[in-house]
C-alpha positions in Angstrom: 19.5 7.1 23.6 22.3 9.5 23.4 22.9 11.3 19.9 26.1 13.5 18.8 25.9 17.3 18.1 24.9 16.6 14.5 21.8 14.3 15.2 20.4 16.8 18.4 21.1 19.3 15.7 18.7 18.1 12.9 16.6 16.7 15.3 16.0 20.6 16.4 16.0 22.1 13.1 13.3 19.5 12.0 11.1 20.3 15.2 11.1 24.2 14.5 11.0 24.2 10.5 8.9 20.4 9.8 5.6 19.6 10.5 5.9 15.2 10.1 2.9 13.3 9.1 0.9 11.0 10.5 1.7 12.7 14.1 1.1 14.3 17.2 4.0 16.7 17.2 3.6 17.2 20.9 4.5 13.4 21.0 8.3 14.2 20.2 8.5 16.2 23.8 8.8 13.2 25.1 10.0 10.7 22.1 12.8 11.9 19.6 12.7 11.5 16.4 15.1 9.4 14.7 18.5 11.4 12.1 19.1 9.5 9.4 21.9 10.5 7.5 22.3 7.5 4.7 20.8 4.6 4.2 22.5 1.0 2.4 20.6 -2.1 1.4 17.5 -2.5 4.3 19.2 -0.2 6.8 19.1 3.5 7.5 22.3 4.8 9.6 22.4 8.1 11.7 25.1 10.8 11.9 26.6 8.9 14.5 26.9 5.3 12.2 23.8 4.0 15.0 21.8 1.5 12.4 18.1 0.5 11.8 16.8 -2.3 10.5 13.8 -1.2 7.9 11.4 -3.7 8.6 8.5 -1.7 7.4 9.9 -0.2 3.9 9.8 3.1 4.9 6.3 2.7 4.8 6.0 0.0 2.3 7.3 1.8 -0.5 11.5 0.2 -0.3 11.2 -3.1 -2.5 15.1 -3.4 -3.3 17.0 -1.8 -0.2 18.1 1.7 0.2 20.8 3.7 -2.5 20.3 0.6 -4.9 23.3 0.9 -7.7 21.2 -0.3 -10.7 18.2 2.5 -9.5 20.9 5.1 -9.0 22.4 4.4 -12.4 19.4 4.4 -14.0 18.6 8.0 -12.5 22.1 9.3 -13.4 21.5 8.7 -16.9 18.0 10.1 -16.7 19.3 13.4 -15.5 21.7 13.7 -18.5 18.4 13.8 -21.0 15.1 14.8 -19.3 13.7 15.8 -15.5 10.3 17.2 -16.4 8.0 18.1 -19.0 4.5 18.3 -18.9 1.8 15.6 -20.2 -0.6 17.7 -21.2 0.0 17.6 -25.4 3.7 16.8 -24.9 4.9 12.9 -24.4 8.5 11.1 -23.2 10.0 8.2 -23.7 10.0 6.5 -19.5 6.7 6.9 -19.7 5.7 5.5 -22.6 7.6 2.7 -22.0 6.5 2.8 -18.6 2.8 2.2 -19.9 3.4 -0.2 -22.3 5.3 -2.3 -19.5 2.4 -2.1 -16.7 -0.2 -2.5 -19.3 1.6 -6.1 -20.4 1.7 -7.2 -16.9 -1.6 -7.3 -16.5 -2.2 -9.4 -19.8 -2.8 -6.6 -22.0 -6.3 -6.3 -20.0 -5.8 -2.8 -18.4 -4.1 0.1 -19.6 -3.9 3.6 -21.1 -2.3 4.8 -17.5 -3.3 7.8 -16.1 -0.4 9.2 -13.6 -0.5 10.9 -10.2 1.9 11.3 -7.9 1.0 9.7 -4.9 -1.5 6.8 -3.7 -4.5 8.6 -2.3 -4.5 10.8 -5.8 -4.7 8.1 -7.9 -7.8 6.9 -5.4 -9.4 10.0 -6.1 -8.7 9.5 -10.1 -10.6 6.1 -10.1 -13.8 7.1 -8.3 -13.7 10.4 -10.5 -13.3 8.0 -13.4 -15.6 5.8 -12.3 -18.7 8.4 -11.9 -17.4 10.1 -15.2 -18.1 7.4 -17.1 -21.3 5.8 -16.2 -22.6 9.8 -16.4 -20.9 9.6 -19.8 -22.8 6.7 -20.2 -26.1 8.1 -19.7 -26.1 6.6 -15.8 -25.8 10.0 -13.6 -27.6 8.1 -11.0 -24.4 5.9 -10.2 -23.0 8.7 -7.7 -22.1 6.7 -4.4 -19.3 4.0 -3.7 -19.3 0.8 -1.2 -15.5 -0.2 0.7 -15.0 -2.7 3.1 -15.2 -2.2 6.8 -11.9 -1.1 8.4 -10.6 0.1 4.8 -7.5 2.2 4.4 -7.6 4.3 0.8 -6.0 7.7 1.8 -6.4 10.8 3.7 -7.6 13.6 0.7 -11.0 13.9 0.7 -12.3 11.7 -2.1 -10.1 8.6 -0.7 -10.9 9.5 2.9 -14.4 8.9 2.4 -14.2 5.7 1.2 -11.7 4.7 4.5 -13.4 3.3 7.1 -10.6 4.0 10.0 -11.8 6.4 12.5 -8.7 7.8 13.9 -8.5 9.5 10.2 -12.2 9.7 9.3 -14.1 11.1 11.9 -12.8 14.6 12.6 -13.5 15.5 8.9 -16.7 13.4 8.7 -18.7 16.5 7.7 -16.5 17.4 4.6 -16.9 13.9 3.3 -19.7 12.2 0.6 -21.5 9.6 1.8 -20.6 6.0 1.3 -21.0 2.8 2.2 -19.1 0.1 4.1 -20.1 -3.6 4.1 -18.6 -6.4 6.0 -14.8 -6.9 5.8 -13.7 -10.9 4.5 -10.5 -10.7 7.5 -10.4 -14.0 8.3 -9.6 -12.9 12.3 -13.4 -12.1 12.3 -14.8 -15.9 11.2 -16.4 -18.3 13.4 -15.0 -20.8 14.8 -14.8 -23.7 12.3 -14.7 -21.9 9.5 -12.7 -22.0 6.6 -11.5 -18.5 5.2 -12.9 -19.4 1.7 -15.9 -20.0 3.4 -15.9 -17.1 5.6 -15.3 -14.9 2.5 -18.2 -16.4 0.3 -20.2 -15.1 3.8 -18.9 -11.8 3.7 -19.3 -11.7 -0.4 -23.6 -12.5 0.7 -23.7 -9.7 2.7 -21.9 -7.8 -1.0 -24.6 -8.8 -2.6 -27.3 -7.4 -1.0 -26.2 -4.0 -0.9 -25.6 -4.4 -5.0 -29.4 -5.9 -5.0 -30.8 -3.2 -3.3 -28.9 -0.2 -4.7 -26.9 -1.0 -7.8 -28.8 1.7 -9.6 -26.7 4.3 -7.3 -23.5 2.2 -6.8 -20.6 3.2 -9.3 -17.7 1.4 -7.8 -16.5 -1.3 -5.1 -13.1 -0.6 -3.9 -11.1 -2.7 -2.4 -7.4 -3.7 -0.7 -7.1 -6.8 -2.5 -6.0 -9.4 -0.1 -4.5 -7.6 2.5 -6.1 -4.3 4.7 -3.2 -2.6 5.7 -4.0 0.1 8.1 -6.7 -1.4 9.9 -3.8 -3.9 11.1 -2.9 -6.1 7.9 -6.4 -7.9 7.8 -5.9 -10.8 5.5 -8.4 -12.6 3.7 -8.7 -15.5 0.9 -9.1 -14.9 -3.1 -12.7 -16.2 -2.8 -13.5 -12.9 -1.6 -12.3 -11.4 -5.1 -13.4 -14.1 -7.6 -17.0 -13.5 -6.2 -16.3 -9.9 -5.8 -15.8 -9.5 -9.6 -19.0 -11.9 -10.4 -21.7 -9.6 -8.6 -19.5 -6.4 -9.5 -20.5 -7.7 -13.5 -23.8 -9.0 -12.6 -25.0 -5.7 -10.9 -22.9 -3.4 -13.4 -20.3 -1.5 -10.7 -17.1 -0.9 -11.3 -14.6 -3.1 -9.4 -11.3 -1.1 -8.3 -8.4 -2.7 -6.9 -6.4 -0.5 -4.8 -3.0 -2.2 -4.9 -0.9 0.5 -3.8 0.4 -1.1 -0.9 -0.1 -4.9 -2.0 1.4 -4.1 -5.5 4.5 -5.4 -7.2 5.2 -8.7 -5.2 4.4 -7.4 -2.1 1.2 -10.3 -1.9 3.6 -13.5 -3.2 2.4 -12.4 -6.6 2.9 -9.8 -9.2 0.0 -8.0 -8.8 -2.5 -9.4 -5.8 -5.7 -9.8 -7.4 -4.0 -12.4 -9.6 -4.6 -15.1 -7.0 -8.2 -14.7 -7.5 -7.9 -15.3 -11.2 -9.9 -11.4 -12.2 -9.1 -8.7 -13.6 -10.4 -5.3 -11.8 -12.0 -2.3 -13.9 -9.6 0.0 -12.1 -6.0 -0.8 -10.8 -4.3 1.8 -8.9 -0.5 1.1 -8.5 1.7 3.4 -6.1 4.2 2.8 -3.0 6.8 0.0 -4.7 6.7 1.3 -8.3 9.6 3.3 -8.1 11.3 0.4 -5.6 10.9 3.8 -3.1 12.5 6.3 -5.0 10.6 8.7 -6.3 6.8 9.7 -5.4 4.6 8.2 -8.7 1.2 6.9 -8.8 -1.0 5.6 -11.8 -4.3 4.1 -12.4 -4.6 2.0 -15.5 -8.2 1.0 -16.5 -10.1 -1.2 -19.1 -10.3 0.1 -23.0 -14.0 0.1 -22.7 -13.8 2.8 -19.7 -11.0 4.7 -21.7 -13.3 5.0 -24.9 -16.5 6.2 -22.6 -14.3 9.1 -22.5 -13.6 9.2 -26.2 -15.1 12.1 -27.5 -15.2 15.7 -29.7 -16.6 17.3 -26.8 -14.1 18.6 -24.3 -16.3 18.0 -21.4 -16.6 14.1 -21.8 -12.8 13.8 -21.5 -11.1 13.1 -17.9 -10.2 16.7 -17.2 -8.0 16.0 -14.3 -4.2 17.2 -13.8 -1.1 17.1 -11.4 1.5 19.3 -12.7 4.2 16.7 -12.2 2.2 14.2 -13.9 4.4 11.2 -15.7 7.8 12.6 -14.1 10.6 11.3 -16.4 12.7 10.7 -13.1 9.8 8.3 -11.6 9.3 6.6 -14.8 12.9 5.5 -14.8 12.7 4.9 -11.7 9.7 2.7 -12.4 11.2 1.0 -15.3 14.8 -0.4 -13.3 12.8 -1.4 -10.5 10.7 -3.8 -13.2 13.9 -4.3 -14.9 14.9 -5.7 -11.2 12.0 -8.1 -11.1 13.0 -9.7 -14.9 16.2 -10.1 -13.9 16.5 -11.3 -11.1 13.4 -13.6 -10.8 11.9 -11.8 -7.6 8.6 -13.1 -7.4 10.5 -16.6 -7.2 13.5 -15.3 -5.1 10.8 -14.0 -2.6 9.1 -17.5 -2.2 12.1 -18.8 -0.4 12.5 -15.6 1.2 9.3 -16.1 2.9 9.8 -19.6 3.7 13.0 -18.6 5.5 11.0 -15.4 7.5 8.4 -17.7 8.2 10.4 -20.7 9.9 12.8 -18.2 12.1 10.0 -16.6 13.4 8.2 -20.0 14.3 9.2 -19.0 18.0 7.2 -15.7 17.8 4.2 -17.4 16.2 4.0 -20.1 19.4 4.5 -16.8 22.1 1.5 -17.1 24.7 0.7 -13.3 23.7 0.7 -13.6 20.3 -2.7 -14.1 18.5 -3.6 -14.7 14.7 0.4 -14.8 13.9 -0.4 -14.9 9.8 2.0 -14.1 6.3 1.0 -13.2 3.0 3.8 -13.1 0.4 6.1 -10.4 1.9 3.7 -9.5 4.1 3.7 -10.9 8.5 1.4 -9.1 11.2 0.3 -10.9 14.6 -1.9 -9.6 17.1 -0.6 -8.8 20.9 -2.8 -9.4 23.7 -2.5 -6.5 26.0 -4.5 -3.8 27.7 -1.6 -1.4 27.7 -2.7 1.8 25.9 0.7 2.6 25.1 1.5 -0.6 23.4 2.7 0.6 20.0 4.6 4.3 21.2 6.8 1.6 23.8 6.8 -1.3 20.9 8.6 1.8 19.1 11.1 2.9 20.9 12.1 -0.5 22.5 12.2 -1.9 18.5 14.9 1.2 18.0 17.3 0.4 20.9 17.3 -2.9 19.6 18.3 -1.4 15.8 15.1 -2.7 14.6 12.5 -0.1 13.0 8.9 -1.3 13.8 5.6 0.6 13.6 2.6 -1.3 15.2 -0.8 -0.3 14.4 -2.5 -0.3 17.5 -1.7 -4.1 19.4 -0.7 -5.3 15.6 2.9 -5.8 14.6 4.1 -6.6 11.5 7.6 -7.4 9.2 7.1 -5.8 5.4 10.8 -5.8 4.7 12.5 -5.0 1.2 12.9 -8.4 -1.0 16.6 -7.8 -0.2 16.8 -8.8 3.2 19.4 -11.7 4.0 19.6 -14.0 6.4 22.0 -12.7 9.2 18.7 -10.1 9.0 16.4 -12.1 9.4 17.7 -14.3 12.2 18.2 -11.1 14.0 15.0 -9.5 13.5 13.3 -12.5 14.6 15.5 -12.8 18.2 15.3 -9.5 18.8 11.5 -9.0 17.9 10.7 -12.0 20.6 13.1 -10.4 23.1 10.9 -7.0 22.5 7.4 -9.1 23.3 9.0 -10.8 26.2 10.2 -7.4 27.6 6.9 -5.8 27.0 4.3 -7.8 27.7 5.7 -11.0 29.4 5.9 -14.7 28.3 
């Protein structure tokens, strides 16, 4: 792929001054990185005007496309008034309002937010919480947490140990506390025959022994509700939750919903876990709350955890800080972005939005290499059958020459576009995505 003077330039200075995430530098010896200069609705354009379809969200954080007017607008007039103050005895109005309007969308059942800045921080606030309070409590015993297998919850220390993906886990295994995995409701894993409520209410047995056994050291189960992301967009049915939240109550552990990817429509509804009809203990929101703006992370939790904390004595409290904690920026970032959902209907919107992704991509779903082609919401992953090792590094690079930005994990590819993408997108996401499968691995 050739690149002007301007791209080879910041592709240089960003190899000598930037250490990228999520990578083997060495990798870019051989693959480029990729300039982006601007970005406009759900694609990014280089120095050279060279376009990318953002299939992915720039990593699931984009809900309403790139330099959206009413965002900008709303951060222009932000910037006139207030860009930081701390949270620690002072207060602002975005987030305020900001709580008030996250605490109403779950029904008034969760609030008093607590903010963070990104998604693996506000992990690490709900297990903190979550042992706080049952040793404010008089329960010091409840020290340990249970995930599902193949969980994804972040990559600081408290969140990496309750991620069960090897690739980040192992090599810091020995800095990590102990817990506790138990079997994963992904529906790619049932027998054959079985329904995915049914394979979930299996999965949910196997729950319930480890709460039998050891509920008197358990404080939390944490979950992805409905969709595993990292372990290659596992998706499983609502059964799973509703008798999550049962035995969770029967066997007094904390339930925590880690929605930072699944989140703000991303699922089909507002927030995921409303398909199963619950209500967690801990909600931790990240990713699309700022519709990709601005980095802002918050964990709202039930009034009875919030008073366990209630106190005279300072050492009771939740003594835990970030010093950009309840930006004012985020916050009104947050707010237009829910602003954007009011007004323009977007849970709806997206329903016929993923009917439309669904039925061009009929083609892809019937490919003799595709297996377990599945959607959820805004949300479509299929599996590749293919020995080749360097699947998803080729998968890459082939995706950009075709102006199509596509990250597989592992043999798993998936679409998690913003909720802005058209038509004349879609149709050319779809051809060019089976052109990709038929170039790579064959038809």
């Amino acid at each position: 792929m050739q690149t002007s003077t301007r791209n080879d330039l910041l592709l240089k200075r960003s190899l000598a001054a930037v250490w990228h995430p999520c990578t083997q530098m060495k990798h870019h010896e051989s693959v480029p990185l990729v300039p982006i200069a601007r970005g406009e609705g759900c694609w990014l354009y280089d120095f050279d005007g060279r376009r990318y379809l953002d299939v992915i969200s720039s990593w699931w954080v984009n809900l309403f496309g790139h330099c959206n007017p009413r965002i900008n607008s709303a951060l222009r007039a932000q910037l006139e008034c207030l860009e930081h103050v701390l949270l620690a005895g002072f207060s602002h109005e975005p987030v305020v309002e900001l709580s008030e309007r996250l605490a109403r969308a779950t029904g008034g059942a969760l609030g008093h937010c607590f903010y963070a800045s990104d998604g693996a921080s506000a992990v690490e606030i709900a297990l903190k919480m979550s042992f706080h309070c049952w040793r404010n409590c008089g329960r010091p015993g409840k020290t340990r947490f249970l995930s599902l297998a193949g969980s994804y919850h972040g990559e600081t220390l408290g969140a990496l140990a309750v991620t069960d993906v090897p690739l980040f886990k192992d090599t810091y295994a020995p800095l990590l506390m102990a817990s506790e995995q138990v079997p994963s409701p992904d529906y790619r894993l049932a027998e054959k025959g079985e329904t995915a409520p049914d394979y979930a209410r299996r999965c949910a047995g196997a729950l319930e022994e480890a709460l039998e056994q050891r509920h008197g050291e358990i404080a939390a189960l944490i979950v992805e509700p409905l969709v595993q992301g990292a372990c290659g967009m596992a998706m499983y049915d609502a059964e799973y939750l509703r008798q999550a939240r049962m035995l969770c109550d029967r066997y007094e552990v904390h339930l925590i919903a880690d929605e930072i990817m699944t989140g703000f429509g991303r699922t089909g509804t507002f927030f995921a876990h409303e398909q199963a009809g619950i209500r967690p203990d801990f909600l931790c929101l990240s990713k699309g709350i700022t519709g990709g703006y601005l980095p802002l992370s918050v964990v709202l939790t039930r009034p009875s955890i919030y008073q366990a904390f209630y106190d005279e004595e300072t050492a009771r409290g939740f003594l835990h800080s970030h010093s950009y904690t309840g930006n004012p920026l985020a916050c009104r970032a947050a707010l237009a972005t829910l602003a954007i959902f009011e007004q323009d209907r977007v849970i709806e919107a997206n329903r016929v939005r993923s009917a439309r992704l669904t039925a061009a991509t009929e083609s892809i779903a019937r490919h003799p290499r595709v297996r377990h082609f599945r959607n959820q919401g805004m949300i479509w992953a299929f599996d590749v059958d293919t020995d080749d090792s360097q699947f998803a590094r080729r998968f890459v690079t082939s995706a950009l020459e075709r102006e199509l930005l596509l990250r597989p994990i592992g043999n798993t590819v998936y679409f998690m576009p913003p909720y802005v993408i058209g038509d004349p997108e879609i149709a050319l996401l779809a051809a060019r995505t089976g052109e990709l499968l038929d170039t790579l691995v064959g038809q």
